[in-house]
C-alpha positions as CSV (number, residue, x, y, z in Angstrom):
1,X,2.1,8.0,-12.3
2,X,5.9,7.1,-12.4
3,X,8.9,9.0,-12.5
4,X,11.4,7.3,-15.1
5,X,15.2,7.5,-14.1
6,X,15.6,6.5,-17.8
7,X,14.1,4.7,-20.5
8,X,13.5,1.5,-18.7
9,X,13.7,2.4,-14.9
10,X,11.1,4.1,-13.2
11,X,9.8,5.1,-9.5
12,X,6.6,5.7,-8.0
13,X,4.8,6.3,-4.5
14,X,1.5,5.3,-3.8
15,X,-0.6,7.8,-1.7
16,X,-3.9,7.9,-0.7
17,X,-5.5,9.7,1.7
18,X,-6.4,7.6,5.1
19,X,-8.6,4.5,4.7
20,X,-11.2,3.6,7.3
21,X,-12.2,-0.3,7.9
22,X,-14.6,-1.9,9.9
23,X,-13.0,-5.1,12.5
24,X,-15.0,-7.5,12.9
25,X,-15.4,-10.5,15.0
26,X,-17.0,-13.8,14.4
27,X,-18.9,-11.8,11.8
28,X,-19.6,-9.1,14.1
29,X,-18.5,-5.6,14.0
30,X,-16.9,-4.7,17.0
31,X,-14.9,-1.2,16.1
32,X,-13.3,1.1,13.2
33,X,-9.4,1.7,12.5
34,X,-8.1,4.3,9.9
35,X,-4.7,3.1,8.3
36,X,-2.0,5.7,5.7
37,X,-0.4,2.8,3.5
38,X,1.8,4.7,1.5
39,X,4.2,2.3,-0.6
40,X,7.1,2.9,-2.7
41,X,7.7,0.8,-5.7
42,X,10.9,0.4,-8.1
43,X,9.9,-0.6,-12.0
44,X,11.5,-1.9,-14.7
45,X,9.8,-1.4,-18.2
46,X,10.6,-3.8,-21.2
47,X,9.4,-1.6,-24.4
48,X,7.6,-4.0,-26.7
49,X,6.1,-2.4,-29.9
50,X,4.2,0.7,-28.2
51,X,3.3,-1.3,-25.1
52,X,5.8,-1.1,-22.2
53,X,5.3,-4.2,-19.5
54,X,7.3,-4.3,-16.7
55,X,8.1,-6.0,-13.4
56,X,8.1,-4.5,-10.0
57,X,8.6,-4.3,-6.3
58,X,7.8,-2.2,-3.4
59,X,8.2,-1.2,0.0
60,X,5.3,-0.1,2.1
61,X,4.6,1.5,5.8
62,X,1.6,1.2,7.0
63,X,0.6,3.9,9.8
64,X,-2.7,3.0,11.9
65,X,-4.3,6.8,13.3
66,X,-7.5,6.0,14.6
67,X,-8.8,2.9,16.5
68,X,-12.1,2.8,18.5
69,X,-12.9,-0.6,19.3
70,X,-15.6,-1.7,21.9
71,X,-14.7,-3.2,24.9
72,X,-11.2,-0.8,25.1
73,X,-9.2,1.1,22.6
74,X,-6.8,-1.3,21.2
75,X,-4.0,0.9,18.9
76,X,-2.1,-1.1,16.3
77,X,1.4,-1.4,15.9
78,X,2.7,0.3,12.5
79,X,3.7,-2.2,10.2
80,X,6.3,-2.0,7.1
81,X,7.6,-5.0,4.2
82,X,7.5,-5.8,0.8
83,X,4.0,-5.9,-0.5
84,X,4.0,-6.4,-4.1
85,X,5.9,-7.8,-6.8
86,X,4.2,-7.9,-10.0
87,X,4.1,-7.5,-13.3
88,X,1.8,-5.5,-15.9
């Protein structure tokens, strides 16, 4: 859901609860890591006729929790940047 600034300009952050994925190596899974991406993006809406497109950017951090990966536990560095731009 976003939070419009006015008619035209709108906010919203992207939360989800951790996600877990499996790493694999030469097709081979060799551990788990849980990620938080939450991601902050800046909209602008065109209104056309009911409908109301817009264009869009974001800015995202990505937090690793969890790692357990055999042979050692590896922890990934936190990353951040600009995802997404887009247009719906």
């Amino acid at each position: 859901m976003s939070y419009f600034f006015s008619s035209n300009l709108a906010a919203e952050l992207v939360l989800t609860v951790p996600q877990e994925h499996d790493v694999r190596l030469n097709g081979a899974k060799i551990g788990t890591l849980s990620q938080l991406p939450p991601t902050l993006l800046v909209q602008y809406h065109f209104p056309m006729n009911g409908y109301k497109p817009y264009v869009g950017a974001g800015i995202n951090y990505t937090q690793f929790t969890t790692s357990d990966i055999a042979h050692g536990s590896v922890t990934p560095d936190d990353s951040s940047g600009v995802p997404h731009c887009w247009w719906a």
